[in-house]
N, C-alpha and C positions, 0 to 999 in steps of 0.2 A: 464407314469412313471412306466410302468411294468416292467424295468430292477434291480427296488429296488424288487420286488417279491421273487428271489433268494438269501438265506443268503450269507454271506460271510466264506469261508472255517476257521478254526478253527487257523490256523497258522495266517493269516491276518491279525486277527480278534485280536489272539490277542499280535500282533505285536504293530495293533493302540492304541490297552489300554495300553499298556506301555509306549506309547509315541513315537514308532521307527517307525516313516511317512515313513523312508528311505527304514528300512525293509521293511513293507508293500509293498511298490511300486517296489523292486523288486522279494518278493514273488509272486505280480498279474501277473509282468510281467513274470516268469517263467511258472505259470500258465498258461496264454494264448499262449504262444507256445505249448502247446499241445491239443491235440482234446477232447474239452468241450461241455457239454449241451449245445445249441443256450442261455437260460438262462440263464446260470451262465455264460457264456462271458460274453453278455451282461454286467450282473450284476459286473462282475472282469473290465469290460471296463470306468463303471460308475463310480466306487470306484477309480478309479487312477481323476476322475474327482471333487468328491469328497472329498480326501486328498487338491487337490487343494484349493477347495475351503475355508477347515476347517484353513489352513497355515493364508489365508485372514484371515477369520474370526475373529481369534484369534491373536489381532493385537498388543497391547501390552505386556509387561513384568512388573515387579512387583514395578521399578521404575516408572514408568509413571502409575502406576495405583494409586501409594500413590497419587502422582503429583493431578492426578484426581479427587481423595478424598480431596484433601486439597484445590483443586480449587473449589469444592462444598459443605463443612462441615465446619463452624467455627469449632474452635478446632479439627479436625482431629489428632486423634494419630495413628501412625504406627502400636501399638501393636492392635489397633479395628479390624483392617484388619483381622490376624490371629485370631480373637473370630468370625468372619463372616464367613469366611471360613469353620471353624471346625462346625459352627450353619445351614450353607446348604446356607446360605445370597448370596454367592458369592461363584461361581463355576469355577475357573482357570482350567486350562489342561496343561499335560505334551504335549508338540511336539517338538520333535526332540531334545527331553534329555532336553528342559526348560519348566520352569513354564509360561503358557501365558494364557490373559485373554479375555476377547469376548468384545466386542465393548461399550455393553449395559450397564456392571458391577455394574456402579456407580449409574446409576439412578436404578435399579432392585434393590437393598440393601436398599435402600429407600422403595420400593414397600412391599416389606417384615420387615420393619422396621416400622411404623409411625412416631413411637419416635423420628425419624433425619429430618424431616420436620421441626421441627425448630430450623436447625442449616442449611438449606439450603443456601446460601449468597443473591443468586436473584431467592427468588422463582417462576418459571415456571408457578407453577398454580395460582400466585396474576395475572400476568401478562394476563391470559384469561380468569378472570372470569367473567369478564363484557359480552361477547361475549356470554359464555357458559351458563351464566345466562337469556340471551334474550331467548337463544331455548330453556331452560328447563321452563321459565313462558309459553311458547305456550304448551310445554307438560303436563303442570298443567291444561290448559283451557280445551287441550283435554279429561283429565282424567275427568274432571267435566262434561261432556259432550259435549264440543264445536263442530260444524259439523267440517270435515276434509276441509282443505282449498287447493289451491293450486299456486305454486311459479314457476318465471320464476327467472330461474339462467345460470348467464354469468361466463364465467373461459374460461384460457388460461392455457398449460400446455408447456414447455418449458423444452427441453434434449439438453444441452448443452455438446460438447466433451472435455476433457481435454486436448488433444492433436489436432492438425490437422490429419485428416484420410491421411495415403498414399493411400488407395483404395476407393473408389465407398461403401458409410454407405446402409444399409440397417435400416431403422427405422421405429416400431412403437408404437403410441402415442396410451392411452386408451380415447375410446369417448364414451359419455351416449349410451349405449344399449336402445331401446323404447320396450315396455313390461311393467308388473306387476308396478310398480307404476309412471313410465315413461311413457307422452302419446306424445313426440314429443322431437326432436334434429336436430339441424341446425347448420352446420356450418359456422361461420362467415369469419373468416380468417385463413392464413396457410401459413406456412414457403415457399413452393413449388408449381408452379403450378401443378404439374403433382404427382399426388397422389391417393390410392385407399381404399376406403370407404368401410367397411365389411357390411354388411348386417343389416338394423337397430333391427333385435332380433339373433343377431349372438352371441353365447355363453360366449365367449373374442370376445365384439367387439372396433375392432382399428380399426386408418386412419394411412397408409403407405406412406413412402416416400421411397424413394431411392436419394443419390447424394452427390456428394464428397465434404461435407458440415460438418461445427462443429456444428450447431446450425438447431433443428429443430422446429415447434413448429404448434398449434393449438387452434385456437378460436372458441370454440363454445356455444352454448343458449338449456338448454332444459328446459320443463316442466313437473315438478313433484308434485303428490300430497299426503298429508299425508295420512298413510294408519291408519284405525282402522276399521276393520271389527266387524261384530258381535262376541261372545265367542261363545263357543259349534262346532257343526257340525255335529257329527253322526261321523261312523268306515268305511262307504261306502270307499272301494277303487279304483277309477279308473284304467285302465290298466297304465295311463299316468302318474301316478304319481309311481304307483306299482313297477317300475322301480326304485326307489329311497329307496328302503326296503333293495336293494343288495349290497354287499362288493364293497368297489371300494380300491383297493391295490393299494399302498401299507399303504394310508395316512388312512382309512377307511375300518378297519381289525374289525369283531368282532370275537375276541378272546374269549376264556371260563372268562379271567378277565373283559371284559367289556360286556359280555350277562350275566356273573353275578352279575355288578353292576347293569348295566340294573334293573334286575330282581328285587334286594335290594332296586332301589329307587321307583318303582313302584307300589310295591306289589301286591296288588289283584286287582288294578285299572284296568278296563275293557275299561272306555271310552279313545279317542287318544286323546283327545284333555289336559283330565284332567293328560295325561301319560307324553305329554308332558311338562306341569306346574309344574309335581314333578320332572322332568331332569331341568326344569330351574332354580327352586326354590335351587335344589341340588346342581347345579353349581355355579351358584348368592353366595352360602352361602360358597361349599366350596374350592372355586380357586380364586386365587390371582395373580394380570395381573403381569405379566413381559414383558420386551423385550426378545426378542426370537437372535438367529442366525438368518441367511439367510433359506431361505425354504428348498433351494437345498442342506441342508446336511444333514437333518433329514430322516431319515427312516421309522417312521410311527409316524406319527402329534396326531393322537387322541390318541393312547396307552401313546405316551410320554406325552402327558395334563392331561391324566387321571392316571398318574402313580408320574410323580412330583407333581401335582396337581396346578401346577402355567402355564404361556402362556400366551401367545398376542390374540388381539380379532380374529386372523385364527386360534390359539389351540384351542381358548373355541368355537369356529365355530362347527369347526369340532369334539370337544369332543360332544355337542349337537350333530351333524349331526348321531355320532356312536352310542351312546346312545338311540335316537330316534330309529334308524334303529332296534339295536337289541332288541326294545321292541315291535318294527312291527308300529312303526310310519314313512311313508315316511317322509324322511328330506334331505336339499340340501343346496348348497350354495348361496351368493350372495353378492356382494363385489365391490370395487371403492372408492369411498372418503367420510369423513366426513365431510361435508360443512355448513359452519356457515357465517355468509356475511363479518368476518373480517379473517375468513382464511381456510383453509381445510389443509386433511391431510388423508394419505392411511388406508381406515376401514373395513373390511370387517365382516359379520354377517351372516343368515341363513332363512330359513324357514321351516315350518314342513304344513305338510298335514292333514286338521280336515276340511272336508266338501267343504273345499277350503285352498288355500296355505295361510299362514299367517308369518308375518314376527316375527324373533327373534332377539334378541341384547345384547348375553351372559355379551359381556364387560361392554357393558355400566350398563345393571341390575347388574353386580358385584359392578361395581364403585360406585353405588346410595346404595349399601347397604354395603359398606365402609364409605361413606357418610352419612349412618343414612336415605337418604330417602327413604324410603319404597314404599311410593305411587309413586315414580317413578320411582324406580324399580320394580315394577308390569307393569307398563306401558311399558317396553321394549316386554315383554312377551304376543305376539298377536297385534301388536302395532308398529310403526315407525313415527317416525316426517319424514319432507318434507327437512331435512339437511344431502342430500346423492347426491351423483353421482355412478349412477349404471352403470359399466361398463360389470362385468362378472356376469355370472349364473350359472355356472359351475365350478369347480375345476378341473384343470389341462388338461382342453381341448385346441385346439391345438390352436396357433394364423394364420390369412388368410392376405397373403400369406403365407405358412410355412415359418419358421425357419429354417438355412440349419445346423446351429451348437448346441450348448447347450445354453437353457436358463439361463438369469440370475436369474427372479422370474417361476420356477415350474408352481407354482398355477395358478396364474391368470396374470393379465396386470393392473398393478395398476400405475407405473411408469416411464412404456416405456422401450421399448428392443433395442438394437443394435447391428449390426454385421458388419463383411465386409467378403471378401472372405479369411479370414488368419484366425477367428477367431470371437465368441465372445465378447461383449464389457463389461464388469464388473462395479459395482457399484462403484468398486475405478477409473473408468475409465471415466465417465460422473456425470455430477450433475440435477436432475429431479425438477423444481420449480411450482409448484402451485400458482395462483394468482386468488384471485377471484373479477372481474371485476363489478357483481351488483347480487343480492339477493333480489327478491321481490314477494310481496304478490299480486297474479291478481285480480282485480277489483278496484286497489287503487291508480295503477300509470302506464302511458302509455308503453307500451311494448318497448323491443329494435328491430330495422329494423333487419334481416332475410336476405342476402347476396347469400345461397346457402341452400336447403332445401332439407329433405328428411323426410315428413311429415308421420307417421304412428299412425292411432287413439288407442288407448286403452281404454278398458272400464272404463268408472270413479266407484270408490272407494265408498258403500253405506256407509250413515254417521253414526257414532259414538252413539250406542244407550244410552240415561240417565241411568249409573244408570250399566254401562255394570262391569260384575263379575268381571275384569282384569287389571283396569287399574292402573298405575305406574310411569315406570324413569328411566333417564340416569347415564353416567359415573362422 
């Protein structure tokens, strides 16, 4: 993503704040006819890609937004909207001389609201909390001290096209990565026979297909175990981790305003371990989840989380990941799905560096202290349940095979990419479905049969000391 590096010339710029997409795209194009920095092309190349993307985004107008509201709020009044607006609740945009609104609006107004939870019609979260409730009694065991156990879990991921392709799709599906809490992945079943498997600790690792196909898809089994390492660690920094102290541009800038929060939330703390407990504790307390846009239109992810101070659990990642960094704690990503045995859903979190890598879960520690629960919101902090599918360890590295046009998620592979040779496949343009097939705890019920393997050991996870300074909760 080094083509966001280079700002946007001043005319462009602010062409798009006024609302005139039109302007813009013919001031880049003027611009690129002449002889530019290799950067700032770039960067003027990316922006006519990103206009694109923001028209998507921003998908409604302000009748279908009341529509929205009235399909989700008993008593909805019209004039609520404009008191939401003017309070920051709800953020519309001028494009192309109208008012339009982003996808997410309706449930995000809620996020920042609590008070309209009950005037919801069918609330959401009655509807999961039996499910959400099973994982967070095992998070409770674990806080008490339970040893860390481990699960073998089945899922199928399915990219269906909306259209029939006229060309030859290029697809690929995200599969458990083996590594860090991951000691093994097998594929079971697949859309195609002829398909190519990345590497089992490959950074975005995906299975590939190719073929002039609507439907693609992938079954497979791994096993993972909860992680609760010891607290503490010492400052020691390996070369291999030291690598994660540096800027990564354009999402992961530390600016003078975030080495000076940095500095604010930390104070005189010396140890990394306890540097990073006051960035989580700080975030936990004070950001508030929203839904976000699409990745591919933001310009730098941690500055904007730490500037609105709201985001999805890849802002408060990555606000953690910048924070860390500028207080000199290696910090990183790590991302895939939330998985609970009645459903999953795309999550992404983090880790920081204290003697060894230890897992983070900004959202969920926000959620649990929205929730009132404390103790498990400590628990996110140094801590992970076994209700994840890891697929990336990285942000924004590259996917294998390459990609020959622009992606649709930046980050990572959480939902599957597709192409053909004209272009790009857009999230208005496929539908990505998760199914989780079986969810189990090893030692208690016989394993499922193994089809296609690609066995990789990892070291198992020491267990959970009594009694440990840290533990906590989810969202």
């Amino acid at each position: 993503m080094d083509y966001l590096i280079a700002g946007l010339p001043g005319s462009v710029a602010d062409a798009e704040s006024s609302g005139d997409f039109a302007l813009a795209l013919a001031l880049i194009d003027g611009l690129l006819r002449r002889r530019l920095p290799k950067a700032l092309a770039a960067r003027l190349r990316f922006e006519k890609e990103r206009i694109f993307r923001l028209r998507k985004a921003y998908a409604f107008g302000r009748p279908a937004a009341q529509r929205a509201f009235r399909r989700l709020l008993k008593g909805f009044r019209n004039s609520e909207l404009d008191g939401w607006i003017k309070a920051g609740h709800v953020s519309p945009r001028i494009i192309d001389g109208r008012e339009r609104f982003g996808r997410a609006f309706a449930a995000n107004a809620v996020f920042c609201l609590p008070e309209l939870k009950g005037r919801i019609r069918t609330p959401e979260a009655a509807r999961r909390a039996a499910g959400k409730e099973k994982l967070f009694s095992r998070v409770d065991e674990l806080s008490a001290g339970a040893r860390p156990a481990k699960y073998r879990v089945r899922a199928r991921i399915t990219l269906t096209l909306k259209k029939t392709p006229r060309y030859k799709v290029r697809c690929w599906l995200p599969f458990p990565r083996v590594g860090d809490q991951v000691s093994s992945a097998r594929l079971l079943a697949a859309s195609h026979k002829n398909y190519r498997l990345a590497p089992p600790d490959a950074a975005h690792r995906t299975i590939y297909f190719e073929g002039k196909d609507k439907r693609f898809f992938a079954e497979f089994e791994y096993d993972i175990s909860e992680w609760t390492p010891p607290p503490g660690g010492g400052n020691r920094i390996p070369p291999s981790a030291g690598r994660y102290l540096r800027e990564e541009p354009p999402h992961v800038v530390l600016s003078p305003y975030i080495r000076g929060l940095a500095a604010s939330i930390t104070g005189d703390e010396k140890d990394n371990y306890r540097k990073a407990g006051r960035i989580y504790d700080w975030l936990t307390e004070n950001l508030t989840y929203n839904f976000t846009l699409p990745y591919g239109v933001y310009e730098g992810i941690a500055e904007h989380a730490l500037t609105s101070l709201r985001g999805d659990c890849g802002f408060m990642a990555l606000a953690f990941i910048a924070l860390c960094r500028a207080a000199g704690v290696p910090a990183k990503w790590q991302s895939g799905w939330a998985v609970r045995e009645d459903r999953a859903g795309y999550h992404d979190w983090a880790m920081f560096y204290a003697g060894r890598w230890r897992p983070v879960d900004v959202s969920f520690g926000a959620g649990m202290r929205a929730a009132g629960q404390e103790r498990r919101r400590r628990f996110y902090f140094g801590n992970l349940d076994a209700g994840r599918m890891v697929a990336n360890s990285e942000f924004g590295a590259p996917l294998w095979p390459r990609k020959r046009h622009w992606r649709t998620d930046p980050a990572d592979n959480q939902m599957g990419e597709a192409e053909t040779v004209s272009g790009n496949i857009y999230l208005d343009g496929f539908r990505s479905r998760i199914k989780v097939l079986g969810f189990e705890r090893l030692g208690q019920r016989p394993s499922l049969p193994a089809r296609k393997s690609d066995r990789t050991s990892a070291a198992p996870w020491p267990a959970a000391p009594k009694g440990a300074s840290r533990p906590g909760g989810g969202p």
